[in-house]
C-alpha positions in Angstrom: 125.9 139.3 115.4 124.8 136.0 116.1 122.5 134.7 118.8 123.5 133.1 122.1 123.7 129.1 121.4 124.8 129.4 117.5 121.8 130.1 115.9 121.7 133.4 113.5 118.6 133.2 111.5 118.0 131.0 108.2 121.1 130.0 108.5 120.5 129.0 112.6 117.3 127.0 111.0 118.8 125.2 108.5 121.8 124.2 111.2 119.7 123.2 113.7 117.5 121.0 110.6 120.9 119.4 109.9 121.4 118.8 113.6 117.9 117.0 113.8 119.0 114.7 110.7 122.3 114.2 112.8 120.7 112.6 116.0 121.8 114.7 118.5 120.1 116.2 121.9 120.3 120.2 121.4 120.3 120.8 125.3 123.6 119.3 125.3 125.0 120.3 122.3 126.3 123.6 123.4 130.6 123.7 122.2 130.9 125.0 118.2 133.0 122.5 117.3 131.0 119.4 118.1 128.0 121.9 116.6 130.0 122.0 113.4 130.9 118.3 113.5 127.0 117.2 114.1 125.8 119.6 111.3 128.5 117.9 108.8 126.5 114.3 110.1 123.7 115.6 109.6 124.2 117.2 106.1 125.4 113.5 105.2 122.5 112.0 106.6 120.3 114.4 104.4 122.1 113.6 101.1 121.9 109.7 101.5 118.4 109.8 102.0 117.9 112.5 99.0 119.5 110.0 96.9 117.9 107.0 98.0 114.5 109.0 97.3 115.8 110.0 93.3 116.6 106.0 93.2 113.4 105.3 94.4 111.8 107.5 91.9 113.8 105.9 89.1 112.8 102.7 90.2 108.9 103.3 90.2 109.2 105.1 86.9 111.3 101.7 85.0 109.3 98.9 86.7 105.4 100.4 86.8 104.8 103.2 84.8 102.6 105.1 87.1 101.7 108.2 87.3 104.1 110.9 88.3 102.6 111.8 91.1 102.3 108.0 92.8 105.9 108.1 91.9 107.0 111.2 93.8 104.2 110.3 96.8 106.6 106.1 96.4 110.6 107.9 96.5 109.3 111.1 99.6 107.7 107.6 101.5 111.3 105.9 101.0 113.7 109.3 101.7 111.7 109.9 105.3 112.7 105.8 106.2 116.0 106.1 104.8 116.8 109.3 106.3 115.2 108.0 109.7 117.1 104.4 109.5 120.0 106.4 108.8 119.5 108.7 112.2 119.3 105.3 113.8 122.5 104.1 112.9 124.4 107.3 114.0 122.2 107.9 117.4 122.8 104.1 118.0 126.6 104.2 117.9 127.0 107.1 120.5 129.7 105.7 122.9 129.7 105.7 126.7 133.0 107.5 128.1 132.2 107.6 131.9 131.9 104.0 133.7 131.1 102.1 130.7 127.7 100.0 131.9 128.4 96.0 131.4 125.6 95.5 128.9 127.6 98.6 127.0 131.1 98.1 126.9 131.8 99.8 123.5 134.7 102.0 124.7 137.3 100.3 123.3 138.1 99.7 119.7 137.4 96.4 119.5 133.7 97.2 121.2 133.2 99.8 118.9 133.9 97.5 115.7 131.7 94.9 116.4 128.7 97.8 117.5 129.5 99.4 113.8 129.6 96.0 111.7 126.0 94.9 111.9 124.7 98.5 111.0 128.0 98.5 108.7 126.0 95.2 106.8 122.9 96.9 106.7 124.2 100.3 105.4 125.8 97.9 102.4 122.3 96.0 101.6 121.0 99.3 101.1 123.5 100.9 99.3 122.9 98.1 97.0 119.6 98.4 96.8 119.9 102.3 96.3 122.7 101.5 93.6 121.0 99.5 91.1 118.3 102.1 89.7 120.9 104.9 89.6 123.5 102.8 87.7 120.9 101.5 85.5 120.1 105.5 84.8 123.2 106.2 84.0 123.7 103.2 81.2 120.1 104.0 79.8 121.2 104.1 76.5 123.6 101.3 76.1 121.0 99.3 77.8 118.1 99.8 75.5 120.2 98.5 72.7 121.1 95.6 74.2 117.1 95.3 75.2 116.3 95.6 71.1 118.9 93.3 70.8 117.4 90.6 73.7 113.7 91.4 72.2 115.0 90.1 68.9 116.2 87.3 69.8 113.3 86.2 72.2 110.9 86.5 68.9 113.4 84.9 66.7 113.4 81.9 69.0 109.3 82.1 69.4 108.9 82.1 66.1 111.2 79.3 64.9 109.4 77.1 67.9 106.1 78.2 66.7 107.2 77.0 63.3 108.5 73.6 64.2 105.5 73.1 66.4 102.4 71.1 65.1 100.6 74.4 64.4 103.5 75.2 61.6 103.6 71.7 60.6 100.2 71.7 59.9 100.6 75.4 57.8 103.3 73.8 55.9 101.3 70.8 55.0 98.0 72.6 53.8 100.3 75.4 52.0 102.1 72.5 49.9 99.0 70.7 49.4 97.6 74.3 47.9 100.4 75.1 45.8 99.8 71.5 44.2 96.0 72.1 43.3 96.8 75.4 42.1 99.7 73.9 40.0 96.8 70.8 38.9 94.2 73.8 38.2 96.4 75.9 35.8 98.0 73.2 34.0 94.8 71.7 32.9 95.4 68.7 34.5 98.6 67.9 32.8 100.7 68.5 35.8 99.3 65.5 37.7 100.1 65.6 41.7 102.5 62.8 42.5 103.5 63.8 45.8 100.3 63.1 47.7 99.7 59.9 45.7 99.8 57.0 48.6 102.5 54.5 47.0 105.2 57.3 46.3 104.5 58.2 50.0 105.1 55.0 51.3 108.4 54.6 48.8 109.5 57.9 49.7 109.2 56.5 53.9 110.9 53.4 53.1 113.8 55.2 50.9 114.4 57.2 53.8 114.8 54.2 55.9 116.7 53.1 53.9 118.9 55.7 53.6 119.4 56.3 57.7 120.7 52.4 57.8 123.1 52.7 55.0 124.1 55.8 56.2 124.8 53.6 59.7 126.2 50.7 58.1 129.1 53.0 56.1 129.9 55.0 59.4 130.7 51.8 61.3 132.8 50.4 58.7 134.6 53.7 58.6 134.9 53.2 61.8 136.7 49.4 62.3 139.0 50.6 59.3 140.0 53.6 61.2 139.9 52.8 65.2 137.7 54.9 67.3 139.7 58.2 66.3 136.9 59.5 64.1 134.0 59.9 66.0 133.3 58.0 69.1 129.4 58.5 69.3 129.2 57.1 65.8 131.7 54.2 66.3 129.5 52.6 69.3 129.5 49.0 69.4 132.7 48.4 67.1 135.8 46.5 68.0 137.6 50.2 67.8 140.9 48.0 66.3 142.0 49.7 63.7 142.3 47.5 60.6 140.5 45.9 58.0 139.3 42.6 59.8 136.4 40.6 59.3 134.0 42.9 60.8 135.1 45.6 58.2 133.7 42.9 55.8 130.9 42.3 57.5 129.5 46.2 57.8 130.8 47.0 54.2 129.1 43.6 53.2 125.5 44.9 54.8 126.0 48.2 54.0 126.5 47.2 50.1 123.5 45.0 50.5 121.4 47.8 52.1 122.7 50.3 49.0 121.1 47.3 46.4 117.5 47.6 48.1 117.8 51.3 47.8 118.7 51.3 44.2 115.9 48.7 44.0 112.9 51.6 45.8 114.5 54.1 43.5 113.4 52.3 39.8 110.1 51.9 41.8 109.3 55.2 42.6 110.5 56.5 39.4 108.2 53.8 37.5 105.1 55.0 40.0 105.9 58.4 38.9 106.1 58.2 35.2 102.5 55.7 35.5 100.9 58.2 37.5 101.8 61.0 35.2 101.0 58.9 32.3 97.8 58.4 34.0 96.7 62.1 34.1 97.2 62.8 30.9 93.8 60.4 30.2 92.2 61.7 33.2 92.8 65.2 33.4 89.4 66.9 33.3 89.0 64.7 36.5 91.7 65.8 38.0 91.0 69.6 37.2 87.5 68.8 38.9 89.1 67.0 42.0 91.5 70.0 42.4 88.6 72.6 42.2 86.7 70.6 45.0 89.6 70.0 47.5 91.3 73.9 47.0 88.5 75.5 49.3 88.6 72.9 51.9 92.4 73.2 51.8 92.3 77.4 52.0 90.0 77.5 55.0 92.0 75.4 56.8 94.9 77.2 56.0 93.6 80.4 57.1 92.3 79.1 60.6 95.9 77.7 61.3 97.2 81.2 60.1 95.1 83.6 62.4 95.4 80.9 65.2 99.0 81.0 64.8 99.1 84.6 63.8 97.1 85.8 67.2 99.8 83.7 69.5 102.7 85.3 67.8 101.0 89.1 68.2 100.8 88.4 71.8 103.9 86.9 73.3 105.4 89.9 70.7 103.4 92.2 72.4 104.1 91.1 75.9 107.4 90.9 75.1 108.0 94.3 73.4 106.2 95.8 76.7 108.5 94.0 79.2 111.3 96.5 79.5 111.3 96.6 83.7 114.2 96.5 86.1 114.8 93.0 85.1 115.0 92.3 82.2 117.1 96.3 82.4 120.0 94.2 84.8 119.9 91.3 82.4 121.3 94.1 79.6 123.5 94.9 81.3 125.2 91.9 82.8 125.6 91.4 79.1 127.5 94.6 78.6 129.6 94.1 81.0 130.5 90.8 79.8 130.6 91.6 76.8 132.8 94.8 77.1 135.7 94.8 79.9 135.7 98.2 80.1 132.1 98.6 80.5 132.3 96.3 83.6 135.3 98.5 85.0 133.0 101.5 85.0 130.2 100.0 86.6 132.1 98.1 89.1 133.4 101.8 90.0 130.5 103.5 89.7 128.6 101.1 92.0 131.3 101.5 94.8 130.6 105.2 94.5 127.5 105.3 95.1 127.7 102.0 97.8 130.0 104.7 99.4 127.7 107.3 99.3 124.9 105.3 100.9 127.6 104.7 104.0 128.1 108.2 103.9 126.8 108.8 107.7 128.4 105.8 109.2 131.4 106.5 107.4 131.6 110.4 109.1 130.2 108.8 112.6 133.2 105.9 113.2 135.7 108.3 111.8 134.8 111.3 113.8 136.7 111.8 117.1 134.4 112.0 120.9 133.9 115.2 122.1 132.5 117.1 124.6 129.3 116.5 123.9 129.7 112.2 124.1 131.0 113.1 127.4 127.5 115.2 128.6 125.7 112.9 126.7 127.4 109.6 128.9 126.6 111.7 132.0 122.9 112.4 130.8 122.3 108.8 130.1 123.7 107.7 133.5 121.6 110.2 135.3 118.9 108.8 133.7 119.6 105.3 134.5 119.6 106.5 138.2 116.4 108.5 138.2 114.8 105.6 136.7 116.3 103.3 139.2 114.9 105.7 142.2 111.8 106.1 140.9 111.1 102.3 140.9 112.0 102.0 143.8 110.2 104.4 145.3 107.2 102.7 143.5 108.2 99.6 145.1 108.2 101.0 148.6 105.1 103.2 148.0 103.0 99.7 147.0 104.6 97.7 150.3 103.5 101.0 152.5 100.0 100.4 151.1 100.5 96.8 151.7 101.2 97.4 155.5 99.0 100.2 156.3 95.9 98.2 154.5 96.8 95.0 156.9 96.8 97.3 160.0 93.8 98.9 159.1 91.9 95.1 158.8 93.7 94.1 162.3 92.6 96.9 164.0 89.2 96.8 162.9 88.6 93.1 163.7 87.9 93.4 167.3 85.4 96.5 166.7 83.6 94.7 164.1 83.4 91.7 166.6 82.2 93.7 169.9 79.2 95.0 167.4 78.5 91.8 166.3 78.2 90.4 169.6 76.2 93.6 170.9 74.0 93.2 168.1 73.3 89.3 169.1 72.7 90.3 172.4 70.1 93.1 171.7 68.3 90.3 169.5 68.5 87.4 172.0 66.9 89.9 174.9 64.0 90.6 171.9 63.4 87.2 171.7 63.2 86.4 175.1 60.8 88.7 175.8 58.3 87.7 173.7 57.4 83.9 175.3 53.7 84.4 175.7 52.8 85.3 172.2 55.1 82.5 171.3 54.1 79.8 173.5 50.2 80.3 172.3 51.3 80.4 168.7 53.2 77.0 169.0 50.2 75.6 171.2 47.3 76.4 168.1 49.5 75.7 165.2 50.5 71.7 166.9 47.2 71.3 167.8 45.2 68.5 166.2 41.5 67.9 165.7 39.4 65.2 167.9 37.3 62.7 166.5 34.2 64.2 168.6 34.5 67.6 167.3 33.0 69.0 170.6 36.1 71.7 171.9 38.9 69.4 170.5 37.9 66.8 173.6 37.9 63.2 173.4 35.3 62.0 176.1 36.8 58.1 175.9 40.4 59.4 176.0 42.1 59.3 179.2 43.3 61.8 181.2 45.6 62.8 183.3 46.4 65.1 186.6 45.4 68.8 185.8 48.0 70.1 183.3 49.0 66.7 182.0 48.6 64.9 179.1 47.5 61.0 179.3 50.6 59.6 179.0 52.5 62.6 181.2 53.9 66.1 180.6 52.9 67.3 177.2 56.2 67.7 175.3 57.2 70.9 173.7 56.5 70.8 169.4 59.5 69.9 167.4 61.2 72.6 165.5 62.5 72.9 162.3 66.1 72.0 161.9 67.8 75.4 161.9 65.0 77.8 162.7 65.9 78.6 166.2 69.4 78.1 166.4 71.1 81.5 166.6 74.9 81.7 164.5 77.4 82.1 167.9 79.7 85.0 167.6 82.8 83.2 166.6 80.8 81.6 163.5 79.9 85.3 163.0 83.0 86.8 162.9 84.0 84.5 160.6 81.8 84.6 158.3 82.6 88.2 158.4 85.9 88.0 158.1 85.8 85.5 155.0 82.4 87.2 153.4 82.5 90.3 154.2 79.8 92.6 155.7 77.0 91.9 153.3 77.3 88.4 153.8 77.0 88.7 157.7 74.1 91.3 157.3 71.9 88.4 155.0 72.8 85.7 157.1 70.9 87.2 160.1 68.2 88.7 158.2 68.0 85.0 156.6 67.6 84.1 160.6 64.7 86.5 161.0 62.7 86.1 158.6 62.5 81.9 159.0 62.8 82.1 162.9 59.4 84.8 163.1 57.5 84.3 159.4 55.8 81.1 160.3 52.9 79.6 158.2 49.6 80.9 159.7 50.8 83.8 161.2 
């Protein structure tokens, strides 16, 4: 018998896994059938991500050859984000049925398109991406033929450049020149070298010339006999009227001449040949000796050339037999499939398959119908609007009650704070006034000055006044320092109190004290 809520055991786990994968809230998802319909969701979410994470794997493996276990630690890291992005797409479509907010009107068809088709675009990129290293699994073995077949081709074309180059110029040059003093060497001398000799080489050049502007000539006469229907990069610069005319004349005429110079080069390098030849015959212990003393030169440059050419061919064969990665993997077979129509008919399926696959969860969430639990779920969400909506404003009120109680608090104290202050001025100005002796004498020794006699501060040749006053009348109270005396009123107090604070207030009239009673001499 199974237990309250659905779940019976493994089998209660492994739903309520599947029910995880799918997104859902479990406190509201209490009817069987939306149970059974998020476990299905779920179930696709999980397979989507399992193959995302054996295309991931794949992928590692063909394009860095790590080990297995950095490949398995690469495809987990990719199934938990798929499978996550993947409950994000599904959570994120969950449609409001009860009073649709206006930020959230998906209720209708048309809402609920244009929610699905951004997700729908990403779902496709990833499919995509998820595609390639499967399908390129699956056409492993037509593919490594066709990557022989690319390799080939790629050293072909290497070596052919490397041999056209000025490195295989320069091989074919010292390998002629070799096979000529080896040919000098075992002939005795007999078998002079007329090739390298300097006039047949400059004969042999102007022959050639020679040849390339006869060639010209004839093509061009060819071509005003004819009209411009043979060739019409070769016929540039004729009349293109068909027809022997005068300009047919003209290019056969030059082209005959040309033909007469050639002839003429020809019985010269023939007569150079047979004199050099003739030549050797006298001097061929020479020539045997020359041959000797040129071959070695000629062999180690050779062989330099060689292994420098030799060591750039074994490594661009090398890094080219290694490269065997995802890319150069799609470029085989692009070329299948071009190559082969049905090939490309596979694949093209193939690919949707598995693009459909990687949909899999939005596929099941659009076409799945609402059910009771969208409906608990719309309530939930809009009590939870509403209980966030109270609690801020509850906040907002709490921080204007502390506002108010704070400003009541400052108003109410004022007058208190200002009946102490002026208590406290009045208790200081009764000290002071009961203290004018002490003060009067200190004021009368400290402005006292010295007489010129010496005798008890009197001046026998001053004058002096009536008893008690000074020669030129009352003696006038000493001058004060600016500020010493003056005691801050109660408004200036209250103030400062107000706009300082208490610790301000307190310094100011210890500040007071301490200049109005700590007098030098004292």
């Amino acid at each position: 018998m199974s237990a309250p809520g659905g779940y019976d055991g493994d089998q209660g786990k492994r739903r309520s896994l599947l029910i995880w994968y799918a997104g859902a809230d479990t406190r509201l998802l209490k009817s069987p059938t939306d149970r059974l319909r998020y476990t299905c969701l779920g179930g696709a979410v999980l397979f989507t991500a399992a193959i995302a994470g054996v295309s991931m794997f794949d992928a590692v493996h063909m394009a860095l050859r790590v080990p297995i276990l950095v490949q398995l630690g690469v495809a987990v890291v990719w199934f938990v984000g798929i499978s996550n992005l993947d409950r994000w797409f599904v959570t994120s479509m969950s449609l409001r049925h009860v009073q649709p907010g206006p930020w959230d009107d998906v209720a209708s068809e048309g809402g609920k398109l244009r929610m699905a088709l951004p997700r729908v675009a990403m779902a496709l990129l990833l499919g995509f991406l998820v595609s390639t290293p499967l399908t390129l699994q699956i056409f492993d073995s037509e593919i490594q033929q066709e990557i022989q077949q690319i390799h080939q081709n790629q050293l072909d074309s290497h070596h052919k450049q490397v041999d056209t180059g000025s490195t295989g110029r320069r091989i074919a040059s010292l390998t002629a020149r070799r096979d000529a003093l080896n040919k000098v060497i075992e002939s005795n001398g007999l078998t002079p070298d007329v090739e390298n000799d300097p006039d047949v080489k400059a004969l042999e050049t102007r022959l050639a010339a020679l040849g390339t502007q006869y060639a010209d000539l004839s093509q061009k006469a060819t071509c005003e006999d004819t009209g411009t229907t043979v060739d019409l990069s070769t016929c540039k610069g004729t009349t293109g009227k068909q027809g022997r005319g005068k300009w047919f004349d003209y290019y056969t005429g030059q082209a005959d001449s040309v033909k007469a110079q050639m002839n003429t080069v020809n019985g010269q390098l023939s007569a150079r040949r047979r004199q050099i030849v003739k030549g050797a015959k006298g001097n061929s212990a020479t020539a045997v000796a020359r041959a000797r003393r040129e071959l070695p030169t000629v062999l180690a440059e050779l062989k330099t050339a060689q292994t420098a050419q030799d060591t750039l061919t074994a490594g661009y064969d090398r890094s080219v037999l290694r490269s065997t990665g995802l890319l150069i993997r799609i470029q085989a077979l692009v070329r299948i499939s071009k190559g082969s129509p049905i090939t490309f008919v596979v694949e093209l399926l193939l690919w949707a398959v598995l693009m459909l696959i990687d949909c899999l969860p939005m596929i099941v969430k659009l076409s799945s119908t609402p059910g009771p639990y969208e409906n608990l779920l719309a309530r939930q969400q809009e009590l939870d609007e509403n209980l966030g909506r109270r609690a801020q404003q509850a906040e907002q009120r709490a921080d204007r009650v502390y506002i108010d109680v704070k400003a009541d608090e400052r108003e109410r104290s004022a007058p208190m704070r200002a009946r102490a202050d002026a208590a406290a001025e009045h208790r200081l100005r009764e000290n002071h006034r009961h203290r004018p002796r002490e003060r009067a004498g200190r004021h009368t020794r400290h402005n006292r000055r010295p007489r010129p006699d010496g005798v008890n501060g009197a001046d026998p040749h001053r004058p002096t006044g009536p008893k008690g006053l000074g020669p030129h009348g009352p003696r006038r109270a000493p001058k004060e320092r600016a500020g010493v005396h003056d005691w801050p009123s109660v408004e200036s107090t209250h103030q400062a109190y107000t706009e300082g604070g208490f610790a301000y207030t307190l310094f100011s009239r210890v500040f007071w004290l301490k200049r109005r009673y700590e007098r030098p001499g004292r």
